[in-house]
Kinemage of the C-alpha trace (Angstrom):
@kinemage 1
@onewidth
@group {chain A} dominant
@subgroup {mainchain}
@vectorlist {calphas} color= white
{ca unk a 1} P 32.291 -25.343 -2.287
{ca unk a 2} L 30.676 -26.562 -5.392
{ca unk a 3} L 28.729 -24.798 -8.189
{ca unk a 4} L 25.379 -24.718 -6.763
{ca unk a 5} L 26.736 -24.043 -3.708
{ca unk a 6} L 28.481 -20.930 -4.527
{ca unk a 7} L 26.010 -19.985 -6.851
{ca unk a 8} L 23.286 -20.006 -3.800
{ca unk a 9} L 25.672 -17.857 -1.830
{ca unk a 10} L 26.408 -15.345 -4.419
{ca unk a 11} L 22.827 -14.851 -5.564
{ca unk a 12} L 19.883 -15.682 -2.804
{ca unk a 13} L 19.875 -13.007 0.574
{ca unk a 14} L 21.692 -14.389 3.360
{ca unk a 15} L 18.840 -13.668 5.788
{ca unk a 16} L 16.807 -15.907 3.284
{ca unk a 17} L 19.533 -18.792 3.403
{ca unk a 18} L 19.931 -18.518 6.940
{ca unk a 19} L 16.011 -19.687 7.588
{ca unk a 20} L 14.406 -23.064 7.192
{ca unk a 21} L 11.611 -23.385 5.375
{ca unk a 22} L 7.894 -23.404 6.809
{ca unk a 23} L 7.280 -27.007 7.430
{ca unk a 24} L 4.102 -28.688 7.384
{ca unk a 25} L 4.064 -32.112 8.471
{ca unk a 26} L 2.308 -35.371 7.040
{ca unk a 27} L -0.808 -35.466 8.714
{ca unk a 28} L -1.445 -39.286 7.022
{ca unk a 29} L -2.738 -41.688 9.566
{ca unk a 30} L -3.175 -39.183 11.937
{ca unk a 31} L -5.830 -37.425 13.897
{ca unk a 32} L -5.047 -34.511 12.604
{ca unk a 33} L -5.655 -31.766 15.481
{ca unk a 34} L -2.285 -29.204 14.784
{ca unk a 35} L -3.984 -26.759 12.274
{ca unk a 36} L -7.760 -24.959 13.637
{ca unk a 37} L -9.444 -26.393 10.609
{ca unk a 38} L -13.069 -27.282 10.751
{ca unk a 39} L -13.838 -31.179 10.544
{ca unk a 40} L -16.914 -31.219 9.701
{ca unk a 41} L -17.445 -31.831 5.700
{ca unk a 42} L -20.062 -30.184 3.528
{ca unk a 43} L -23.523 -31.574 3.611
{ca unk a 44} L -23.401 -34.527 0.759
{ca unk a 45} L -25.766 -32.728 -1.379
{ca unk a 46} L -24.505 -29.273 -1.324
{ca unk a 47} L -21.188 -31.727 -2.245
{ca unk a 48} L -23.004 -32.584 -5.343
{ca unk a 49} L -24.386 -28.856 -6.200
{ca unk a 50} L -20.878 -27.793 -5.704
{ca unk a 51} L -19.345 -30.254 -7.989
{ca unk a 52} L -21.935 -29.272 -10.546
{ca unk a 53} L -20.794 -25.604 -10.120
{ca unk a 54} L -16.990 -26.561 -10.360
{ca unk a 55} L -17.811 -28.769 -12.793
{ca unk a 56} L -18.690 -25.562 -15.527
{ca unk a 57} L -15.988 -23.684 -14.298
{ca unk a 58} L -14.243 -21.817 -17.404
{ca unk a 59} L -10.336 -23.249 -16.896
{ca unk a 60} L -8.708 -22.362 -19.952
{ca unk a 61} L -9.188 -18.491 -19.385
{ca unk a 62} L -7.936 -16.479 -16.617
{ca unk a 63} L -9.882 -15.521 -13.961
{ca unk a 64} L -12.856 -13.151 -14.740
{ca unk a 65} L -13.605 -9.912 -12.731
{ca unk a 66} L -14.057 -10.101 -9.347
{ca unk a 67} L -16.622 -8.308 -8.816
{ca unk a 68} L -19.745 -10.727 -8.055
{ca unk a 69} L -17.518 -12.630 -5.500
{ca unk a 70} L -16.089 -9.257 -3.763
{ca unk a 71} L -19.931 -8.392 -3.329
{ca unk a 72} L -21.185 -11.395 -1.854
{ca unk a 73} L -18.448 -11.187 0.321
{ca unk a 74} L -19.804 -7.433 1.021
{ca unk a 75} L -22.834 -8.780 1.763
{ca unk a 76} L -22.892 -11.526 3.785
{ca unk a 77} L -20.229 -10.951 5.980
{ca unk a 78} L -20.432 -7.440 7.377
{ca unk a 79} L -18.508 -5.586 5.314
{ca unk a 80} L -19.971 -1.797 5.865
{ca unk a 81} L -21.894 -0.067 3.346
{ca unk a 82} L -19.633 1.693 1.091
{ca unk a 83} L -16.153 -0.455 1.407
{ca unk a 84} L -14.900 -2.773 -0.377
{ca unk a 85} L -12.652 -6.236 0.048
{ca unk a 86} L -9.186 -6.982 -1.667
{ca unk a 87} L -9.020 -10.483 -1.971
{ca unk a 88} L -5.734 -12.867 -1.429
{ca unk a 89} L -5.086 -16.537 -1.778
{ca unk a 90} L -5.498 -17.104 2.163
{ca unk a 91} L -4.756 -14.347 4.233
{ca unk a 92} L -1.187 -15.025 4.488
{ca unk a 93} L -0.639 -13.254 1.182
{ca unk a 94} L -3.102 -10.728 2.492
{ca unk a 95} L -0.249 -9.914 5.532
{ca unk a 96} L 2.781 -10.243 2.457
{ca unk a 97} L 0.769 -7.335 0.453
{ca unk a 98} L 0.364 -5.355 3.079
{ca unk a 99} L 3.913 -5.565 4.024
{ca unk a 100} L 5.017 -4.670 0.485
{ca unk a 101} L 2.875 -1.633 0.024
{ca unk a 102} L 4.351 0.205 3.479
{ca unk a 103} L 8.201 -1.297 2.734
{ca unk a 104} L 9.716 2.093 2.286
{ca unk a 105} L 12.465 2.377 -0.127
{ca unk a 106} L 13.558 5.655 1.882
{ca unk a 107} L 14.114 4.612 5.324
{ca unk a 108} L 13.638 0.625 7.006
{ca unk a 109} L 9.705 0.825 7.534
{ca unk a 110} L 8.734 -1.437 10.996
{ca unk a 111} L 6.175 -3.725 11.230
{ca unk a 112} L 5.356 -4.425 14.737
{ca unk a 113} L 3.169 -7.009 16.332
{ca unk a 114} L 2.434 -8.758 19.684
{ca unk a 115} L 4.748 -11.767 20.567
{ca unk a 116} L 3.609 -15.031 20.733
{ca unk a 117} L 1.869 -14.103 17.622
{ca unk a 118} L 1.091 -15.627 13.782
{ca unk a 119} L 4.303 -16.421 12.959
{ca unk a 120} L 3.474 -15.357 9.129
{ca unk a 121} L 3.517 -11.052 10.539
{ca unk a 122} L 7.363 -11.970 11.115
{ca unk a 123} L 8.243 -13.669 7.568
{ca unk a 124} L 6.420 -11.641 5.962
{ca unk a 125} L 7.847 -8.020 7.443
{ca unk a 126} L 11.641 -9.784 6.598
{ca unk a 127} L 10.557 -10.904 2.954
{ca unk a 128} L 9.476 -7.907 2.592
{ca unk a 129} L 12.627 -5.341 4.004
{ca unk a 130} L 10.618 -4.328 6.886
{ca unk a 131} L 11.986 -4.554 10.425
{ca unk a 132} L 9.859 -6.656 12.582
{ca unk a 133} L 9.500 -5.322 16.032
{ca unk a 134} L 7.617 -8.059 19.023
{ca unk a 135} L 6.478 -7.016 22.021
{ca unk a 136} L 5.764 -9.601 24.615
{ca unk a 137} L 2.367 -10.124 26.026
{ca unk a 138} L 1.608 -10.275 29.711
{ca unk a 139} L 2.317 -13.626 31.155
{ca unk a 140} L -1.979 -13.926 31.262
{ca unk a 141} L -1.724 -12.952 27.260
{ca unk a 142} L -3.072 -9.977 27.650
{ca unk a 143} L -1.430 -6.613 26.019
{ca unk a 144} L 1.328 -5.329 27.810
{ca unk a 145} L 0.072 -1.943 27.157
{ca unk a 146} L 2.697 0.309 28.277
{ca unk a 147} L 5.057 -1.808 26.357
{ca unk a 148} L 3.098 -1.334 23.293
{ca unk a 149} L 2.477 2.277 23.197
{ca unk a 150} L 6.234 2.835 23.972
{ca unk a 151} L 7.296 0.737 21.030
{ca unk a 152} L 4.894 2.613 18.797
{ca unk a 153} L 6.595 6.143 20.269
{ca unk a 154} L 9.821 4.507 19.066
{ca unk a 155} L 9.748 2.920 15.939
{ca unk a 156} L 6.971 4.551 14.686
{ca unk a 157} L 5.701 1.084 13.274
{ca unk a 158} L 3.796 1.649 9.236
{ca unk a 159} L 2.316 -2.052 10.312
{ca unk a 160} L 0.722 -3.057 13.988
{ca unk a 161} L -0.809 -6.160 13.482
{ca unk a 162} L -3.208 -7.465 15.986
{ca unk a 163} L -4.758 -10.836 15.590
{ca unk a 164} L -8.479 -11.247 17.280
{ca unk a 165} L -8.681 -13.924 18.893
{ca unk a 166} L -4.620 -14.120 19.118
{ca unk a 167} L -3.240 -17.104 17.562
{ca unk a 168} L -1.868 -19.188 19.770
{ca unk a 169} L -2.977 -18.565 23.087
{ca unk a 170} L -6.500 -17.570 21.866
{ca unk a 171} L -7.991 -14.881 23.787
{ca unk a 172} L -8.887 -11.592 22.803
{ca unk a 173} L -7.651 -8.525 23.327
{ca unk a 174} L -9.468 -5.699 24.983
{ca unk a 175} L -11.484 -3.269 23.130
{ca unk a 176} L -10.420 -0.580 24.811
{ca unk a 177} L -6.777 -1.373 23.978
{ca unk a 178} L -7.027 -1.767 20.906
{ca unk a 179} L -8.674 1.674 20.754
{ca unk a 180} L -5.728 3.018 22.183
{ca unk a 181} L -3.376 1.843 19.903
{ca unk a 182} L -5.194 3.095 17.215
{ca unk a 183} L -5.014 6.399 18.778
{ca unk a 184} L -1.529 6.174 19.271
{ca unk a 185} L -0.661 5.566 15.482
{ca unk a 186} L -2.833 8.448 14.559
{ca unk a 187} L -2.085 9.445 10.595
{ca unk a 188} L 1.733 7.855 11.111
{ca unk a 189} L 0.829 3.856 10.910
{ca unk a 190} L -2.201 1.233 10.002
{ca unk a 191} L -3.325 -0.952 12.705
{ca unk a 192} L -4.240 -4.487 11.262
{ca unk a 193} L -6.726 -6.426 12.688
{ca unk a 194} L -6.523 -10.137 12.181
{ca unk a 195} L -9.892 -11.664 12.775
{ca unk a 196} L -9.226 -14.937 11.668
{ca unk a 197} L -11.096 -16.991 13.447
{ca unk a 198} L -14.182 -14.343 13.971
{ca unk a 199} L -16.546 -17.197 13.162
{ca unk a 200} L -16.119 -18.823 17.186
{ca unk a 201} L -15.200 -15.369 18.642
{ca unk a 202} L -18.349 -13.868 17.148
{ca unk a 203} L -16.784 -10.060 17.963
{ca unk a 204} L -15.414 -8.345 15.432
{ca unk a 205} L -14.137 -4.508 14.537
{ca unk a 206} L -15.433 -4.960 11.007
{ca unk a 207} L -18.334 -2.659 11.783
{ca unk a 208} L -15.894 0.285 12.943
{ca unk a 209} L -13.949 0.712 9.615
{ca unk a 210} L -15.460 3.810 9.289
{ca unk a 211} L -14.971 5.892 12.796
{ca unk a 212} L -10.868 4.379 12.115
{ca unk a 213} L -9.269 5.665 8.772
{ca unk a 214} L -5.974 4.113 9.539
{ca unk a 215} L -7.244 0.690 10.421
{ca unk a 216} L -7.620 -2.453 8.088
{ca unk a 217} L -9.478 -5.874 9.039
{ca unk a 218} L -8.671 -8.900 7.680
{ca unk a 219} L -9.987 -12.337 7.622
{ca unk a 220} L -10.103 -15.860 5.981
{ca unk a 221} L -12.792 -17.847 5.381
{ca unk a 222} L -10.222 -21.076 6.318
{ca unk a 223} L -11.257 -21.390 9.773
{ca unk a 224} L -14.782 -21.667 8.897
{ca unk a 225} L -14.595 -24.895 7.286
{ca unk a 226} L -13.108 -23.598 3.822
{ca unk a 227} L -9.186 -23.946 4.147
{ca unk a 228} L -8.879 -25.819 1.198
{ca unk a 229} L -10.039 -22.886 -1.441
{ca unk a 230} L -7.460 -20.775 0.247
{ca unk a 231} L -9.492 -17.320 0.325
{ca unk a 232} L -8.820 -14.542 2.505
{ca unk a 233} L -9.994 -10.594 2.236
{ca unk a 234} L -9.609 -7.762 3.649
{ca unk a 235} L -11.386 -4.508 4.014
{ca unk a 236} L -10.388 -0.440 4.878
{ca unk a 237} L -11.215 2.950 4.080
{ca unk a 238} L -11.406 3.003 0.156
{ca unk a 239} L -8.651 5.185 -0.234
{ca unk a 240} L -6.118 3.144 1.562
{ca unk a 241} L -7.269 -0.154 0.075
{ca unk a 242} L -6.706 1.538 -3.111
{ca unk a 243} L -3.049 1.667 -2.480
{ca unk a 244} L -3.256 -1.914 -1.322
{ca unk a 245} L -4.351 -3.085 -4.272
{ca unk a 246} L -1.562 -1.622 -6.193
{ca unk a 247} L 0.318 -4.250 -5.252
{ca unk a 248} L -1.788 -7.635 -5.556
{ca unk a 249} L -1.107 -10.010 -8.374
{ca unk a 250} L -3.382 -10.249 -11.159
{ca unk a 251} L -5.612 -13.311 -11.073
{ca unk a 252} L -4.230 -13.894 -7.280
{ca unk a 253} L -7.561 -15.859 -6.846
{ca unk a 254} L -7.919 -18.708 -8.807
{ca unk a 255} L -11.208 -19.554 -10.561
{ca unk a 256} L -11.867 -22.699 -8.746
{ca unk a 257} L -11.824 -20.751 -5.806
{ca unk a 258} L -14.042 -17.793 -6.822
{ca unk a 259} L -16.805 -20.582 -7.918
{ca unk a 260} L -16.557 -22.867 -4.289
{ca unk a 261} L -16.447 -18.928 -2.559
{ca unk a 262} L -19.737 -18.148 -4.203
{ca unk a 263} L -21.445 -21.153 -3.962
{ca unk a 264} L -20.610 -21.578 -0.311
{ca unk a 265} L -21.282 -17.710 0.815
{ca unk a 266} L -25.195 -18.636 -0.747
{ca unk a 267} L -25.009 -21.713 2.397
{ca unk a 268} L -23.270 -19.981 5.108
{ca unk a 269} L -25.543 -20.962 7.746
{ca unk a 270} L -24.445 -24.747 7.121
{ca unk a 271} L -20.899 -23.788 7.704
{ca unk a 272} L -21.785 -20.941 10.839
{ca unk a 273} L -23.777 -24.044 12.216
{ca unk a 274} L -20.352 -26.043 11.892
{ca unk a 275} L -18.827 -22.989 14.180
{ca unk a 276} L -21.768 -23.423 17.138
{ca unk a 277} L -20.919 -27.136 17.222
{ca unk a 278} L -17.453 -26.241 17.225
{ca unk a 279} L -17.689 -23.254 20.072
{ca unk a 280} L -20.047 -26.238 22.452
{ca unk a 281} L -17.753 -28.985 21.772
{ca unk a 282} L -14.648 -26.336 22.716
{ca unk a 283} L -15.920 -25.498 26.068
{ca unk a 284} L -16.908 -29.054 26.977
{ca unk a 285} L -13.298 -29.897 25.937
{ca unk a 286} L -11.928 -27.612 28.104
{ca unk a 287} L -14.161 -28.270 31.303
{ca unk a 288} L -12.810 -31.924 30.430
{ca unk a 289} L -9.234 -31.283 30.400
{ca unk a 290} L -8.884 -28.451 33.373
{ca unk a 291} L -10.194 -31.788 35.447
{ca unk a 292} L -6.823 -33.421 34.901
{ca unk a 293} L -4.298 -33.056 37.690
{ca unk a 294} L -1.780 -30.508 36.559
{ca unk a 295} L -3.256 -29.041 33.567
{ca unk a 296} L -3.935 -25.743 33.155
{ca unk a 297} L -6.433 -24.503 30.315
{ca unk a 298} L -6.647 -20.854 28.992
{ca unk a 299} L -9.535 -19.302 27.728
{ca unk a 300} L -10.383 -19.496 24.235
{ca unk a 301} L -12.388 -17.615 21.775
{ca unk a 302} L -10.883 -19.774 18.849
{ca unk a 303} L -11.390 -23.087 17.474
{ca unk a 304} L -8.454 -24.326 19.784
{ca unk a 305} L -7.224 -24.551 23.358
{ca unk a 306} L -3.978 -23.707 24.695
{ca unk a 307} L -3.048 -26.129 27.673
{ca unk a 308} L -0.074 -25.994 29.766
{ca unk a 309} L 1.590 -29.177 31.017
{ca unk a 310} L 4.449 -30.344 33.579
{ca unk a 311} L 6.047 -31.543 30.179
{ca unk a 312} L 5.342 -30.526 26.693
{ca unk a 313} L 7.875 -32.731 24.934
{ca unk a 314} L 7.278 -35.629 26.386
{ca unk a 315} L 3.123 -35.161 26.129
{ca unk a 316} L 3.819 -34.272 22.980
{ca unk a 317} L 5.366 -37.301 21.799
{ca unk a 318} L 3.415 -39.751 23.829
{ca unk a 319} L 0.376 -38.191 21.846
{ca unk a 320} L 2.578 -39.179 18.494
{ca unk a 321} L 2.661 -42.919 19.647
{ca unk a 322} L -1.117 -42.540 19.807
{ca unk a 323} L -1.828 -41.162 16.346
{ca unk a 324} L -2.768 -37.561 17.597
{ca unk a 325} L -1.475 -34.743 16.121
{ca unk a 326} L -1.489 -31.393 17.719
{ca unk a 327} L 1.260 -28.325 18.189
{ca unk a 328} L 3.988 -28.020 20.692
{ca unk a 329} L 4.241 -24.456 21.706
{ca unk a 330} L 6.682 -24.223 24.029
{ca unk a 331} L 9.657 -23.726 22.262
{ca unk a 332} L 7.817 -20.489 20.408
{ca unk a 333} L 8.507 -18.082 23.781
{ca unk a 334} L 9.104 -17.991 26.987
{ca unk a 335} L 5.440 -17.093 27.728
{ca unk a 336} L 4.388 -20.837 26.682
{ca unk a 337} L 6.462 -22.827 28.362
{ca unk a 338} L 5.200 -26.252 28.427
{ca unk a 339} L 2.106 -24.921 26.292
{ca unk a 340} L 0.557 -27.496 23.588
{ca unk a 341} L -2.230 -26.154 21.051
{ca unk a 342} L -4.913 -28.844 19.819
{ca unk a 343} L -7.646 -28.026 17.678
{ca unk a 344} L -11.672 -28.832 18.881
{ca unk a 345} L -13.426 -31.293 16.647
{ca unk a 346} L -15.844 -33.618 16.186
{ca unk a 347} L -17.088 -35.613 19.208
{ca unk a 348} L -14.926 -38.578 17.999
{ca unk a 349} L -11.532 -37.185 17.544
{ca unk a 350} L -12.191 -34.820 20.499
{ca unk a 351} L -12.509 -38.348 22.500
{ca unk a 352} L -9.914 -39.921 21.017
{ca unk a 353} L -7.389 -37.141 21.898
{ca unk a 354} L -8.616 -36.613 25.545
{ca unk a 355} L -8.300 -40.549 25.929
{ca unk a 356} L -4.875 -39.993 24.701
{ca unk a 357} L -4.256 -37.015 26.204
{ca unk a 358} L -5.051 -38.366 29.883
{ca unk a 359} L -2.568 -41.800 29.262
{ca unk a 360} L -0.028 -39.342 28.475
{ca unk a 361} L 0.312 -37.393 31.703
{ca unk a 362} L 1.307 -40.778 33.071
């Protein structure tokens, strides 16, 4: 064993070494539908306005207070009166700060989530020292509710995250359920709701932050045609977001990111426009494809469609030969066999991968 080697094994965790990495593949020549990001750019001349704004963007001090970027997030999208946001660098380190504050140093704290879910609840529970605890949906996605309310009587979870619309099959979970798992955690564990892609679903729990004290929502503005700044937030009873933010970075948000944030949340019916395009062109997409012999679409409520095929790898890589680039669930659990993901887009690329698509199933 050489040097590095045994200096690896000696000093990094094994459950870290024993992981690959999270990959994210060259999307260069490519119709890029694998990711849920909007493809519609920004308007040329808010382009210019924003380049302006970036443009007198203070770089060689650290980020300043804030403040005026937490309230226009307030205020334009639906925070209640009285809360407040934490803000992350996507929500992915949203989900890692969460998990860090409920890690318990006296006894292995569980984070539990519906499985398929975002893969990041998972990571981040094990980066963290949490146990991560999955508990398979039905086999039509929904919550297998007697499942999840024994689990909770169990482990007693700090962390139930719940994404809504569920990433990947993209349906949301009832109300009512939801509800009950709240109920269920009572004063012993925080339910986290994952609204993600809340722009296409258009229903959201923000509004009942304050009839749930044990109950944080959390969103990104990536899906809405901002992935690039990489800004996520997240909003609870004050108290408990207090605690939260005990253990966010300092200057977690960079300034280039506050400035495009601002600027953008003063246009956001340009980029909720983007979403009504996107919600149309998803259901014509999917009336499309369930017209193909032997493919099955699910409902959505996201920017994507899950679609089931006789064979996922080989679709998969006949739409590689093409150009197209989408995701190839069905390795990710048993409940998507022979699933593939593709994002909705523009008229054009949404063409070119049903075109692409349909030669493939030959």
């Amino acid at each position: 064993m050489s040097f590095l080697d045994q200096l690896i094994q000696n000093t990094v965790r094994p459950d870290v070494r024993a992981i690959g990495t999270y990959h994210v593949p060259d999307a260069s020549g490519y119709v890029k539908l694998d990711a849920m990001e909007n493809p519609y750019l920004l308007p040329q001349h808010l382009r210019d306005e924003l380049g302006v704004r970036l443009a007198d963007a203070v770089l060689n001090r650290y980020p300043p207070s804030y403040a005026s970027l937490k309230a226009a997030v307030c205020a334009k999208l639906g925070v209640p009166a009285g809360y407040d946001v934490i803000l992350g660098n996507g929500s992915d380190e949203l989900i890692s700060l969460l998990a860090m504050a409920c890690a318990s140093q006296q006894r292995r704290a569980v984070l539990l989530a519906p499985v398929p879910g975002f893969v990041m609840y998972a990571r981040s529970a094990q980066f963290a020292g949490m146990d991560f605890v999955g508990v398979p949906l039905n086999d039509d996605f929904t919550l297998d509710m007697d499942a999840m309310l024994a689990a909770i009587a169990q482990h007693r979870p700090a962390l139930v995250f719940l994404a809504y619309p569920n990433n990947p099959t993209g349906n949301l979970f009832a109300s009512a359920d939801i509800e009950r798992i709240l109920a269920a955690l009572g004063e012993s564990g925080i339910a986290v709701l994952d609204e993600a892609y809340e722009p296409f679903a258009q229903q959201s729990f923000m509004r009942r932050l304050p009839d749930h004290e044990n109950l944080v929502v959390m969103r990104t503005v990536s899906k809405l045609g901002l992935a690039g700044i990489r800004l996520g937030y997240m909003s609870a009873a004050p108290a408990l977001l207090e605690q939260i933010e005990k253990v966010r970075p300092p200057y977690n948000v960079n300034v280039l990111t506050q400035v495009a944030a601002e600027f953008l949340l003063e246009h956001l019916d340009v980029l909720n426009a983007q979403a009504d395009l996107l919600n149309s062109a998803r259901d014509a997409l999917a009336a499309q494809l369930a017209a193909l012999p032997g493919v099955t679409v699910f409902p959505s409520k996201a920017n994507f469609l899950l679609i089931r095929v006789a064979d996922a790898d080989d679709v998969c890589a006949k739409l590689l030969a093409h150009r197209v680039l989408i995701k190839n669930m069905s390795k990710m659990h048993a409940v998507l066999a022979n699933c593939l993901r593709v994002s909705v887009s523009t008229p054009e690329e949404n063409t070119l991968f049903y075109d692409a698509f349909k030669a493939s199933l030959v």
